[in-house]
C-alpha positions in Angstrom: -30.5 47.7 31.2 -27.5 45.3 29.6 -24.7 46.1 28.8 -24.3 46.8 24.8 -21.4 45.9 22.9 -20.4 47.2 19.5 -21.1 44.6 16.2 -21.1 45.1 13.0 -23.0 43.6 10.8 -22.6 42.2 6.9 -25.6 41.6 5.2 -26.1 40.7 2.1 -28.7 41.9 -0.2 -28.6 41.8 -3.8 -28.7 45.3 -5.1 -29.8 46.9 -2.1 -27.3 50.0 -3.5 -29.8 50.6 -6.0 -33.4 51.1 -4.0 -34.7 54.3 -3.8 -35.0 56.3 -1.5 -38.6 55.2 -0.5 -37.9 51.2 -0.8 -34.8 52.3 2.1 -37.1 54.0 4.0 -39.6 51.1 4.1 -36.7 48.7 5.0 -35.8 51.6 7.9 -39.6 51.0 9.0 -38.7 47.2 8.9 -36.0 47.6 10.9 -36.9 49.9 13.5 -40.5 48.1 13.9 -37.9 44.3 14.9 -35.8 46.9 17.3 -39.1 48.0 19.4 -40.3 43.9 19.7 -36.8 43.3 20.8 -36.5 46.3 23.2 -33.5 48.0 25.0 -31.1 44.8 24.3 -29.8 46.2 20.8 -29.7 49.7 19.5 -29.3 50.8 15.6 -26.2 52.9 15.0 -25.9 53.3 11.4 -25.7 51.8 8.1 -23.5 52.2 5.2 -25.1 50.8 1.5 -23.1 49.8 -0.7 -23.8 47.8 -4.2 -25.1 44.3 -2.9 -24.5 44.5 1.0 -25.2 46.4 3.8 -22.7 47.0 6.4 -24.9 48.1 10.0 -23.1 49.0 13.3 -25.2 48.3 16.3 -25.0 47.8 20.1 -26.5 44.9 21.6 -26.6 42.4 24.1 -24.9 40.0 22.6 -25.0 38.0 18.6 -27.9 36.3 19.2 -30.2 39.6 20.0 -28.5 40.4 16.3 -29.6 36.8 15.1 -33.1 36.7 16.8 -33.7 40.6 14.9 -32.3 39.4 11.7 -35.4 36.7 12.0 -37.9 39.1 12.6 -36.8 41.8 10.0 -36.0 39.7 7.5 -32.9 41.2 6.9 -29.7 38.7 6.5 -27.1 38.8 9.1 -24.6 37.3 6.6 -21.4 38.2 9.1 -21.2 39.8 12.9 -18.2 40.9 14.3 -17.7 41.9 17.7 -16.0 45.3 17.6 -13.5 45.9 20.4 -11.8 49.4 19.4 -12.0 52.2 17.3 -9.6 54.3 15.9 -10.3 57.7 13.8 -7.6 60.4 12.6 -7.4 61.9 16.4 -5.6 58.3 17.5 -2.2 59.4 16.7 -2.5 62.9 19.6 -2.0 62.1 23.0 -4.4 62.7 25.6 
């Protein structure tokens, strides 16, 4: 298995923050139907909607397993960032 890196991805979607709950769920099927054609080279974390973007974290391979599931799931992959660290309220206590 390769080694998965952190992105997140931007996508934009014109006013994806108001589907319901059924038209996300179809676009979950969408989703998770491109991630089992591209196998164990990306992973879905999450994703956060907000009024005409989404913004996904995954693990994969590399950008262009991001780029080649974009294609199949239709979904935009408007920006990728790599994502090197994370930081959450714990950070500032020491080990």
């Amino acid at each position: 298995m390769a080694v998965l890196s952190k992105y997140m991805i931007e996508r934009d979607i014109p006013e994806v923050g108001s589907l319901e709950r059924e038209q996300l769920r179809e676009a979950a099927a969408k989703s998770n139907d491109a991630l089992r054609q591209l196998g164990s080279d990306i992973q879905w974390v999450e994703s956060f909607v907000a009024a005409d973007k989404t913004f996904c974290v995954y693990l994969a391979k590399d950008e262009a397993t991001i780029h080649k599931h974009a294609e199949i799931s239709g979904f935009p992959a408007s920006k990728i960032t790599l994502i090197s660290k994370m930081i959450d309220p714990t950070t500032e206590k020491p080990n």
